[in-house]
Jmol script that loads the backbone (N, CA, C; Angstrom):
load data "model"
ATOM      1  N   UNK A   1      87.831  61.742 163.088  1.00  0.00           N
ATOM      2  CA  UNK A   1      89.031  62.573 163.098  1.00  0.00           C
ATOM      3  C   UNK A   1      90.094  61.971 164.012  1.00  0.00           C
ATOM      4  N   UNK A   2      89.826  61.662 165.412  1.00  0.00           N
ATOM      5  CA  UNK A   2      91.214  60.830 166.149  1.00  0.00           C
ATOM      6  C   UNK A   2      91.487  59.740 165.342  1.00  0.00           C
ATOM      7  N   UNK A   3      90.717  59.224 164.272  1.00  0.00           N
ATOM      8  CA  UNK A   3      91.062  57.385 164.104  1.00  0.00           C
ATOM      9  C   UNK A   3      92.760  58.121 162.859  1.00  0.00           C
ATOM     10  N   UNK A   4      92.055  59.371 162.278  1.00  0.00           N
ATOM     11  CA  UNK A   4      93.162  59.958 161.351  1.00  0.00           C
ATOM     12  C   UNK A   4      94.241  60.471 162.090  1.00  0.00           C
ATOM     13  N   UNK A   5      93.910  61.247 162.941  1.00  0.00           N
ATOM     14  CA  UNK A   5      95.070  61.670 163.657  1.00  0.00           C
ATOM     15  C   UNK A   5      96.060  60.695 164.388  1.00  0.00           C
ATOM     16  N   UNK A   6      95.367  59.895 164.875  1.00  0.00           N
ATOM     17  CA  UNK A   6      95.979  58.429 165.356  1.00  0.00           C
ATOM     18  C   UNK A   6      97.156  57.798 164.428  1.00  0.00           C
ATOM     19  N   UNK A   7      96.983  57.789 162.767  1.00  0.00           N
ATOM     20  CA  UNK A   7      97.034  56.746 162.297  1.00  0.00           C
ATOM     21  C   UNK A   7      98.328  57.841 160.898  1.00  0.00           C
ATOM     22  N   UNK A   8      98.146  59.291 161.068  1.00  0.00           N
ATOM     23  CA  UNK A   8      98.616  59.943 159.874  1.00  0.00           C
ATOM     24  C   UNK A   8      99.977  60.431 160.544  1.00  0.00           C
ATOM     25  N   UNK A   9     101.014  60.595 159.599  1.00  0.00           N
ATOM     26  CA  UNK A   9     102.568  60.555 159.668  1.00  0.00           C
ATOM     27  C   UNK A   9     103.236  61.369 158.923  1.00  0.00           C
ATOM     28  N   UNK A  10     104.013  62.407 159.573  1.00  0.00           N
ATOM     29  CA  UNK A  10     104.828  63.465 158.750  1.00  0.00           C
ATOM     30  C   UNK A  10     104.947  63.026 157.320  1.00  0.00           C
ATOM     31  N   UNK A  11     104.885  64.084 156.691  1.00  0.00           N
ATOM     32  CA  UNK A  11     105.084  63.975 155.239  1.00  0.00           C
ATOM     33  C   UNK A  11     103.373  63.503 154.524  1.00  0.00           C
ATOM     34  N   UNK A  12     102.271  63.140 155.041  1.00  0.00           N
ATOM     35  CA  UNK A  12     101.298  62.400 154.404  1.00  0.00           C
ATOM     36  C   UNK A  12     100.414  63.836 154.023  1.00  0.00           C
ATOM     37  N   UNK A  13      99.735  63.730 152.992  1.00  0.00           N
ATOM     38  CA  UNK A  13      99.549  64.294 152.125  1.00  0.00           C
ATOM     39  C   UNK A  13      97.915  64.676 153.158  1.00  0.00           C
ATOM     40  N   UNK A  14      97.532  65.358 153.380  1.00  0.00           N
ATOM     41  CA  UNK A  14      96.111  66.097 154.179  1.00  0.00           C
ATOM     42  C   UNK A  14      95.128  66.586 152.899  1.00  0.00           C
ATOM     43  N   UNK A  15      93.657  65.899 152.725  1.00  0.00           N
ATOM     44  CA  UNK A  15      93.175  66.261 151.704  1.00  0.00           C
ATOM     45  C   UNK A  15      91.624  67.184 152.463  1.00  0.00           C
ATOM     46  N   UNK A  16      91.200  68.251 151.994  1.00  0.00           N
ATOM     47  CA  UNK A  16      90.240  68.698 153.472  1.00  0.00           C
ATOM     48  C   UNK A  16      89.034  68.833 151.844  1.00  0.00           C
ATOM     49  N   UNK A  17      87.660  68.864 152.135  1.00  0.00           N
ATOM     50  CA  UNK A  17      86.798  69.300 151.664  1.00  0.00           C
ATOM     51  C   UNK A  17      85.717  69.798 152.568  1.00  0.00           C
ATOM     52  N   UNK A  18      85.112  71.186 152.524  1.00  0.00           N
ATOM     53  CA  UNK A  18      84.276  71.278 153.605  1.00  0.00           C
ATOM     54  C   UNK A  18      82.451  71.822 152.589  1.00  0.00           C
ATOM     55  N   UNK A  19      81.819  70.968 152.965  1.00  0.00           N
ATOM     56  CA  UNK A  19      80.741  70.785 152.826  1.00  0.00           C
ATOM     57  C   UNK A  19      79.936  72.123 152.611  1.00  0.00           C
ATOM     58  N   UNK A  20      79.989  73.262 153.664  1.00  0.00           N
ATOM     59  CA  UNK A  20      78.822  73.940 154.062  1.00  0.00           C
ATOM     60  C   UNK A  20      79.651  75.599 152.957  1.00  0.00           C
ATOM     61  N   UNK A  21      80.523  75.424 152.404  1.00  0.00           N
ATOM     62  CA  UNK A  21      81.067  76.413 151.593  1.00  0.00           C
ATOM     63  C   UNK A  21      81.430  76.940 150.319  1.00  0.00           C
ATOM     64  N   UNK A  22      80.908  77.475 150.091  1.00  0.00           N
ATOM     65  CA  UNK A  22      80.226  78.023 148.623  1.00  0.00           C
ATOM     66  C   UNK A  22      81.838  77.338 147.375  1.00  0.00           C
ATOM     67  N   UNK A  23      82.981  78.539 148.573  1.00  0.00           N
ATOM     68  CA  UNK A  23      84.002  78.371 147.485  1.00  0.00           C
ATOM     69  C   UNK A  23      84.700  76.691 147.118  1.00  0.00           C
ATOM     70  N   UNK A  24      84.401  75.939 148.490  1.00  0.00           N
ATOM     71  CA  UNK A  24      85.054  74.849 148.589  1.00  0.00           C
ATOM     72  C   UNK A  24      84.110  73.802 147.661  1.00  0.00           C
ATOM     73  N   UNK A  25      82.936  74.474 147.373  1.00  0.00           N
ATOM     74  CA  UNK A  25      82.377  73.737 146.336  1.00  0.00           C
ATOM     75  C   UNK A  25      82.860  74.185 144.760  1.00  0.00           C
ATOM     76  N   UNK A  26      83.128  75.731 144.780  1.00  0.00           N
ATOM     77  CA  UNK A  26      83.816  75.591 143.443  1.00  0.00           C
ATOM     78  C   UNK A  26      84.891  74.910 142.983  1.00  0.00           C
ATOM     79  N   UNK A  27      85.870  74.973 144.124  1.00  0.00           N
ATOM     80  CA  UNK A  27      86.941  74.526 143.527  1.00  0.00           C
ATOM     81  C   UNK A  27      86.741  72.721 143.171  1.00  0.00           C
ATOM     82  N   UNK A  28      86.460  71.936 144.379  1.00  0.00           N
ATOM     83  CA  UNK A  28      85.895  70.406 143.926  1.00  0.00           C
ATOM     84  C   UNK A  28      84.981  70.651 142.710  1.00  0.00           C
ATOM     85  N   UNK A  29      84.189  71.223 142.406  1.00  0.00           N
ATOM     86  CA  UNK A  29      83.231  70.938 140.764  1.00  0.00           C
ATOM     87  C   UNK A  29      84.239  71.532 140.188  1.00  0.00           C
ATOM     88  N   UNK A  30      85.360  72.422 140.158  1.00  0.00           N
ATOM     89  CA  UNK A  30      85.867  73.140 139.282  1.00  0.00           C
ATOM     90  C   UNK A  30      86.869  71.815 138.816  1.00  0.00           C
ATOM     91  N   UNK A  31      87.399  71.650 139.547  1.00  0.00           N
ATOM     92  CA  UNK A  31      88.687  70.161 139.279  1.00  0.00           C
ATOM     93  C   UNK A  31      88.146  68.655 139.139  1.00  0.00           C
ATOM     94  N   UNK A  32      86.675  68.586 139.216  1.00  0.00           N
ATOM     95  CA  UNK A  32      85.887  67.803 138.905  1.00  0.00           C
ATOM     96  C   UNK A  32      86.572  66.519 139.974  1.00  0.00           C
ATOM     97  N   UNK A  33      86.811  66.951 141.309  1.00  0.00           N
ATOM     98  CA  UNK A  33      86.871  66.305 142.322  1.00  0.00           C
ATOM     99  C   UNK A  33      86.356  66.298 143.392  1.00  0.00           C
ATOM    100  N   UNK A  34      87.075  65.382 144.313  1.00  0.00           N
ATOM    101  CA  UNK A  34      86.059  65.341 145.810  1.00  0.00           C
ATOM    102  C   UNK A  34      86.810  66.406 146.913  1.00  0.00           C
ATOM    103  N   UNK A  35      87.989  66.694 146.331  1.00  0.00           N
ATOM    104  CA  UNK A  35      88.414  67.671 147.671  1.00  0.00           C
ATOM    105  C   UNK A  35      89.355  69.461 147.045  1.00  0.00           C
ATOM    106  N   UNK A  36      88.961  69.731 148.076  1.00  0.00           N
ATOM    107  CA  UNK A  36      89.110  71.304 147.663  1.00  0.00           C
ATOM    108  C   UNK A  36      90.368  72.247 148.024  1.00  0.00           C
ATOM    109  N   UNK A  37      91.159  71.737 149.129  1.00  0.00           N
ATOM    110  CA  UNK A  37      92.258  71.889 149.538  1.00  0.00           C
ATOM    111  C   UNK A  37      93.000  71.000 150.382  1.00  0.00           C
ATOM    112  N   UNK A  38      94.075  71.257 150.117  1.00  0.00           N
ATOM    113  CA  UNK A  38      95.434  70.194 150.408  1.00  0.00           C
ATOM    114  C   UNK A  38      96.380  70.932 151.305  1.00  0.00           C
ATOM    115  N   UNK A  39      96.765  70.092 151.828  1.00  0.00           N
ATOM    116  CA  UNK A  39      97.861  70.184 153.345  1.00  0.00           C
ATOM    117  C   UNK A  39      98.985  69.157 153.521  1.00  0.00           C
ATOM    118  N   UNK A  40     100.105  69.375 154.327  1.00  0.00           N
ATOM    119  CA  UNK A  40     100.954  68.370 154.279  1.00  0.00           C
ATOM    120  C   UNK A  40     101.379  68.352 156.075  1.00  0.00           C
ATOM    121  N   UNK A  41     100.794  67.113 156.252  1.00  0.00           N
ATOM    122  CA  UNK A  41     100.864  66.803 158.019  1.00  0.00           C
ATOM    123  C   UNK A  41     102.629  66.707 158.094  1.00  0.00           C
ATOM    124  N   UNK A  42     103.010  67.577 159.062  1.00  0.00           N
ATOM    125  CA  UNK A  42     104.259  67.968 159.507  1.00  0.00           C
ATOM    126  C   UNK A  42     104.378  67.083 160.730  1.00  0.00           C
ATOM    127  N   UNK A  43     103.430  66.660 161.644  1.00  0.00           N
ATOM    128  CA  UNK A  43     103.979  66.037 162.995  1.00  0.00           C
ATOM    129  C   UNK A  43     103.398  66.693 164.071  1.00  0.00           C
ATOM    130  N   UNK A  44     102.957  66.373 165.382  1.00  0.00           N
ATOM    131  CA  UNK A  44     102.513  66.779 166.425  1.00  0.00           C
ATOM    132  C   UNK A  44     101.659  67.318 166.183  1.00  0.00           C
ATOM    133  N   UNK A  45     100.163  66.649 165.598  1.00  0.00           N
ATOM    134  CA  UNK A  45      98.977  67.358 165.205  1.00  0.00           C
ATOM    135  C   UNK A  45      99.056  68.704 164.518  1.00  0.00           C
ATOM    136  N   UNK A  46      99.877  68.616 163.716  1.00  0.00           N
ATOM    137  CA  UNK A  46     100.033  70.185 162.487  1.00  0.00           C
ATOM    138  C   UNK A  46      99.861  70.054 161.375  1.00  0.00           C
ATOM    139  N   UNK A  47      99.476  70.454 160.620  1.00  0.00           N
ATOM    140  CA  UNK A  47     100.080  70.748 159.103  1.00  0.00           C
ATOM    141  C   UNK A  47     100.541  72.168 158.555  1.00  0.00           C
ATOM    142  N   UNK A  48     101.319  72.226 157.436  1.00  0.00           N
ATOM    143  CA  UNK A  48     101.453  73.108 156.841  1.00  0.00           C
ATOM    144  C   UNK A  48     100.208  73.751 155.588  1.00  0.00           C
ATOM    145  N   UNK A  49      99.712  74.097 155.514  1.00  0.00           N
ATOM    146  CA  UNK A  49      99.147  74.651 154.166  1.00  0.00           C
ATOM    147  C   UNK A  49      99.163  76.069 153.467  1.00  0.00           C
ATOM    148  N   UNK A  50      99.028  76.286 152.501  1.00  0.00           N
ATOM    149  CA  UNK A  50      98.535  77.638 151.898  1.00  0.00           C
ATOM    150  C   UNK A  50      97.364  78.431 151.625  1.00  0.00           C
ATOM    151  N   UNK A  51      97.161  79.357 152.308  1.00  0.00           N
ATOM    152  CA  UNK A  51      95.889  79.745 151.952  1.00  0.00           C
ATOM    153  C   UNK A  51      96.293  81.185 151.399  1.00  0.00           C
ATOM    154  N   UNK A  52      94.875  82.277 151.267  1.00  0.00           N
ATOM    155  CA  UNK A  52      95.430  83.535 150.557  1.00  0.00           C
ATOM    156  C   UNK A  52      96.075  84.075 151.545  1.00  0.00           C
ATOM    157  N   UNK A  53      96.413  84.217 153.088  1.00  0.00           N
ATOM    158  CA  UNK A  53      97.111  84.947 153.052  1.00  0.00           C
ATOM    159  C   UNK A  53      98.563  84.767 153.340  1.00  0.00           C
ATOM    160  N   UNK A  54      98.818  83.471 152.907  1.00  0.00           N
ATOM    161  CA  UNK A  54     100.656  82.777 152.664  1.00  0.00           C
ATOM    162  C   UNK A  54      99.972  81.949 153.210  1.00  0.00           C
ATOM    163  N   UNK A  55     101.758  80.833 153.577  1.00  0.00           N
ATOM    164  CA  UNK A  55     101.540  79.638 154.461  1.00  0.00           C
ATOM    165  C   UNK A  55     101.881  80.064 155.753  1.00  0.00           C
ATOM    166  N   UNK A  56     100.844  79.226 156.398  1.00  0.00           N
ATOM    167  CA  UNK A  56     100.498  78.961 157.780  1.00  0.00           C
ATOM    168  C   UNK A  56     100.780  77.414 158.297  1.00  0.00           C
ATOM    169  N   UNK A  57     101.479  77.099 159.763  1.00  0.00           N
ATOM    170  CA  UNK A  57     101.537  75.713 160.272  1.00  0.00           C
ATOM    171  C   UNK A  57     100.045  76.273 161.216  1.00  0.00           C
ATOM    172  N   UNK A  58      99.154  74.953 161.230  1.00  0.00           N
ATOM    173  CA  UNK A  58      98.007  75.042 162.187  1.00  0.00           C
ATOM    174  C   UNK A  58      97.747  73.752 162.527  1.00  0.00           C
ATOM    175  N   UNK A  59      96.593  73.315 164.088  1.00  0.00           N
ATOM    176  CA  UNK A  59      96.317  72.246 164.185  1.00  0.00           C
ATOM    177  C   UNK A  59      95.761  71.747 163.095  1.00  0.00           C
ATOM    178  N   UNK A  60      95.637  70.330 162.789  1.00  0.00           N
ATOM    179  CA  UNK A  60      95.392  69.552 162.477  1.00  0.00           C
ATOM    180  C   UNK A  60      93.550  69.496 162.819  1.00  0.00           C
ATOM    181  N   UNK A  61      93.227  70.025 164.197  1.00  0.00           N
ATOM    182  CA  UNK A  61      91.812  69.750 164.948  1.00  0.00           C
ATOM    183  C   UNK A  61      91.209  71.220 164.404  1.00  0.00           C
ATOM    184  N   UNK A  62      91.327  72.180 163.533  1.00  0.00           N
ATOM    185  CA  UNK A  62      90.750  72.956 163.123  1.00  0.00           C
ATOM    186  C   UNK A  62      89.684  72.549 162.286  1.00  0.00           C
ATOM    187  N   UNK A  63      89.782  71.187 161.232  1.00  0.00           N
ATOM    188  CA  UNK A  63      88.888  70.656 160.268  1.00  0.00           C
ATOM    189  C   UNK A  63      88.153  69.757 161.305  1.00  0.00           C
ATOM    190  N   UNK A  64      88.039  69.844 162.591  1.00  0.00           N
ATOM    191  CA  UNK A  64      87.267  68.543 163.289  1.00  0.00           C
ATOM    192  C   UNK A  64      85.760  69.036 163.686  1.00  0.00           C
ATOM    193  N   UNK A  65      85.062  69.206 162.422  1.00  0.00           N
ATOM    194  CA  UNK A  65      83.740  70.101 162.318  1.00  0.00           C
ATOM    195  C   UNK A  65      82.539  69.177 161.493  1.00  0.00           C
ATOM    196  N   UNK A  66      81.526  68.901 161.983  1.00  0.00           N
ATOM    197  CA  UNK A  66      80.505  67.962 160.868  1.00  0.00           C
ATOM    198  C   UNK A  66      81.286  67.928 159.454  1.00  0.00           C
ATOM    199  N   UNK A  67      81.449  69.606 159.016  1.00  0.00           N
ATOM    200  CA  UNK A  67      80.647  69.674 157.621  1.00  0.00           C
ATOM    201  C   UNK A  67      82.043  69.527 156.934  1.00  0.00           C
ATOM    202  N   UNK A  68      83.166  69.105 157.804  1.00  0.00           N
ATOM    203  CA  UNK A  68      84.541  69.227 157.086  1.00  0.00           C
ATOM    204  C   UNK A  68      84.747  67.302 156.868  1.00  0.00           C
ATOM    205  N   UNK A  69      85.126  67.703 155.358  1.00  0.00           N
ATOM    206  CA  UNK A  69      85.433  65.864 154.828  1.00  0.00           C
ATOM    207  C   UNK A  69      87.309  65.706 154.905  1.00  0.00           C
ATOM    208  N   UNK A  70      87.662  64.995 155.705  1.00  0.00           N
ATOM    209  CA  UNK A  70      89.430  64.824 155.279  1.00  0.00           C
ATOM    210  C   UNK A  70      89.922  63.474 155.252  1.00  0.00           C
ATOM    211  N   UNK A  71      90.508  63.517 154.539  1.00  0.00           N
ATOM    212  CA  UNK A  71      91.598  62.293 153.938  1.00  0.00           C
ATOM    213  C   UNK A  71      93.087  62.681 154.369  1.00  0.00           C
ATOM    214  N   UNK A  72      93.296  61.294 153.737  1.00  0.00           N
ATOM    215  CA  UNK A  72      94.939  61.838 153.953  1.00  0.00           C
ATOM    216  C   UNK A  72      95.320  60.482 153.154  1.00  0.00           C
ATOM    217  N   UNK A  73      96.590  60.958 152.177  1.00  0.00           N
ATOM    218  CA  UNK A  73      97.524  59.911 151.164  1.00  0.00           C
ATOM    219  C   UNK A  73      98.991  60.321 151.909  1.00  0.00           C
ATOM    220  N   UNK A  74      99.626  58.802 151.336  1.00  0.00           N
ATOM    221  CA  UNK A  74     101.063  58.344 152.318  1.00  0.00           C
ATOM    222  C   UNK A  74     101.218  57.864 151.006  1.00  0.00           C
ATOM    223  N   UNK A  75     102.600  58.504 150.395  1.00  0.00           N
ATOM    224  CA  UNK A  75     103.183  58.073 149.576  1.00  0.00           C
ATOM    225  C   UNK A  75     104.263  57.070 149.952  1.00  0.00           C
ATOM    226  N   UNK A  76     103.934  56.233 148.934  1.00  0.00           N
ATOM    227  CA  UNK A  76     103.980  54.566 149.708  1.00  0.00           C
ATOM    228  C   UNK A  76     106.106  54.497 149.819  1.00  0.00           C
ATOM    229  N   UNK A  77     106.632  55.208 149.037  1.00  0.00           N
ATOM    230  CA  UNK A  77     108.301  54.845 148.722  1.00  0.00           C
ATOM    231  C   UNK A  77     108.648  56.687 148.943  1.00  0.00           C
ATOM    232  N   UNK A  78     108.054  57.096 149.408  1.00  0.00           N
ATOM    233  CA  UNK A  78     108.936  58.085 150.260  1.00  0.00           C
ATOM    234  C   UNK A  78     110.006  58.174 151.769  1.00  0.00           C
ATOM    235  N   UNK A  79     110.808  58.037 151.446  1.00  0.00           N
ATOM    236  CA  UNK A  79     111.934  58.205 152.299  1.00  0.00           C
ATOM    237  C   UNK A  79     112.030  58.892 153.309  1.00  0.00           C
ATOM    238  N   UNK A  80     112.687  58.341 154.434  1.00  0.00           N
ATOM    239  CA  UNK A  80     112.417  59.177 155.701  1.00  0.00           C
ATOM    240  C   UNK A  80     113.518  61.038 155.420  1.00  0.00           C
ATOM    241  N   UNK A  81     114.827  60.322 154.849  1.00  0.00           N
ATOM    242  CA  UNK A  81     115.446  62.235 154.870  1.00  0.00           C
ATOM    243  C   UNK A  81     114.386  62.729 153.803  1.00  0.00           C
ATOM    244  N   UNK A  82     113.681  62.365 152.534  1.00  0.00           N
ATOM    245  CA  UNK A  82     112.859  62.812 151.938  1.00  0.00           C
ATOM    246  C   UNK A  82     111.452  63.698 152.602  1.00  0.00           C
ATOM    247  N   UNK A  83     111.380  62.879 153.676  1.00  0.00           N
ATOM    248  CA  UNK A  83     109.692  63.556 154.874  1.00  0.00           C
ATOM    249  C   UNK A  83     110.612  64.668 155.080  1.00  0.00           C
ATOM    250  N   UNK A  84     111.694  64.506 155.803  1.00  0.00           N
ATOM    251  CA  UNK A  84     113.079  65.764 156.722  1.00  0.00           C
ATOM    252  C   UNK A  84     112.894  66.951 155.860  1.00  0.00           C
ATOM    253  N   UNK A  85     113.144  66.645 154.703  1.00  0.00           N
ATOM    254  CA  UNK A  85     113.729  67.986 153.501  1.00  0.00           C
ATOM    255  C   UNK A  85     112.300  68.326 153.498  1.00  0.00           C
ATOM    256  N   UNK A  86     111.379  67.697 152.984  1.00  0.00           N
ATOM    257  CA  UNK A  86     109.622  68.436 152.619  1.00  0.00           C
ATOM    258  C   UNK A  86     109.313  69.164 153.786  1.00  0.00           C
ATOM    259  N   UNK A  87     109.466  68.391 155.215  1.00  0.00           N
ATOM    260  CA  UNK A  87     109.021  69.397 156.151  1.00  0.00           C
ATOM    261  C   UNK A  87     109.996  71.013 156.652  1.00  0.00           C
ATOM    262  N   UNK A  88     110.998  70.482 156.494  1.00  0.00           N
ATOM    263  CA  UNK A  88     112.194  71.554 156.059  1.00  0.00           C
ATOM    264  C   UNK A  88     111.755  72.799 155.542  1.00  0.00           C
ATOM    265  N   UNK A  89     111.620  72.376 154.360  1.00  0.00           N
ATOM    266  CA  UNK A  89     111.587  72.952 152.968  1.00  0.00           C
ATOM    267  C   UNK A  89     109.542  74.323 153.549  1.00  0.00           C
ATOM    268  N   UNK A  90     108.898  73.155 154.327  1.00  0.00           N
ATOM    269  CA  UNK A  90     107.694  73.972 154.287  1.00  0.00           C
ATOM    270  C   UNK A  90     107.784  74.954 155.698  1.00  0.00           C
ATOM    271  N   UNK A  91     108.429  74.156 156.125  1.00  0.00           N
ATOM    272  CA  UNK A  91     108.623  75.136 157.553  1.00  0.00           C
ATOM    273  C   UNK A  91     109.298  76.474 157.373  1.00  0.00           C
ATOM    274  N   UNK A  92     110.724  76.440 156.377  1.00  0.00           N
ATOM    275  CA  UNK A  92     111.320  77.618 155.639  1.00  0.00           C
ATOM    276  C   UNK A  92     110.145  78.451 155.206  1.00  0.00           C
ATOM    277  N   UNK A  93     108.646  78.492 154.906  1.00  0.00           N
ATOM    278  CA  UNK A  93     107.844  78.913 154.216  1.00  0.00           C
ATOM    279  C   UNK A  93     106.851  79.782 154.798  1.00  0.00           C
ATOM    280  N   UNK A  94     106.640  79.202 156.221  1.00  0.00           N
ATOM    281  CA  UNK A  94     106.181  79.893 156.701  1.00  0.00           C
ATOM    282  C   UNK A  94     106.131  81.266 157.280  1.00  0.00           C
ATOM    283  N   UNK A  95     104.830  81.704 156.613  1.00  0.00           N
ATOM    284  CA  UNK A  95     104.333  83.072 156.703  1.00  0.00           C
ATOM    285  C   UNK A  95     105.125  83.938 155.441  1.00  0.00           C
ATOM    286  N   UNK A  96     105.443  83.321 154.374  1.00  0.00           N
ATOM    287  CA  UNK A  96     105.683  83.899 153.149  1.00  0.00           C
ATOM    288  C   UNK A  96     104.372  83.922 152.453  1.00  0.00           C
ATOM    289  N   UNK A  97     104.214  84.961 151.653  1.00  0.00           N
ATOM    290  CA  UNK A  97     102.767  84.969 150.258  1.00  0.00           C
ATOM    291  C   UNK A  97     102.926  83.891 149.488  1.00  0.00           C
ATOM    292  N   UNK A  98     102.084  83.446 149.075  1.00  0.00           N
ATOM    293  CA  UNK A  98     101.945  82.420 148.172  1.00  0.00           C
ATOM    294  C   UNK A  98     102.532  82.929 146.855  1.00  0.00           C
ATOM    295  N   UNK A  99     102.769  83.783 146.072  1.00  0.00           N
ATOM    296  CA  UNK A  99     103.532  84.348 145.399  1.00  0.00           C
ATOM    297  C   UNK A  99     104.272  83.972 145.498  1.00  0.00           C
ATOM    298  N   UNK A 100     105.306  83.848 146.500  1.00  0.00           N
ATOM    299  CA  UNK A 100     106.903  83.905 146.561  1.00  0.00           C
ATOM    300  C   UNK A 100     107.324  82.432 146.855  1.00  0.00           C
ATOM    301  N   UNK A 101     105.960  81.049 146.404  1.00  0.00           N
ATOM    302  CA  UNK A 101     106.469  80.106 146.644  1.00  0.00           C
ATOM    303  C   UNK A 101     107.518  79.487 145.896  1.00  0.00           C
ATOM    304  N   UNK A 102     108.102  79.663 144.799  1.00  0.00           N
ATOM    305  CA  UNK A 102     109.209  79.016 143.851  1.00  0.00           C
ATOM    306  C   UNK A 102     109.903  78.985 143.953  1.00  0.00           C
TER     307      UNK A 102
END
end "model"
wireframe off; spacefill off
backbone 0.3
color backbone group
């Protein structure tokens, strides 16, 4: 987990799968993948994500648990005002229902 935290940069895409949980196994067999929920690293050990009850910004060191698997993708030709507006755009979000994301 530090070698990621070390190495991951606003805007990079946070991929979490956690091992020891029933639902986090449905959804990976359900999408016939390896990870079960997604996050977008904002900066200063945070990310943004959605869960059921809206979006939330949280550490980053919450997934730093055996049974939790994380990745992280850096879209290679994303632009720095492009990172600005996404983190913008998710920070505006916070603590809205997931409903009202559109």
């Amino acid at each position: 987990m530090e070698e990621l935290e070390n190495k991951v940069q606003p805007g990079d895409t946070i991929f979490i799968y956690d091992t020891s949980s029933i639902i986090s196994n449905i959804i990976a067999r359900f999408d016939n993948g390896s990870w079960s929920h997604v996050g977008i690293y904002v900066g200063e050990g945070k990310l943004c994500e959605a869960i059921t009850s809206g979006v939330i910004k949280r550490s980053l060191s919450v997934y730093k648990k055996p049974n939790i698997r994380i990745g992280a993708y850096r879209f290679p030709d994303m632009k720095p005002w492009q990172v600005e507006k996404l983190i913008s755009f998710l920070e505006e979000k916070i603590g809205c229902p997931i409903t009202t994301l559109e």
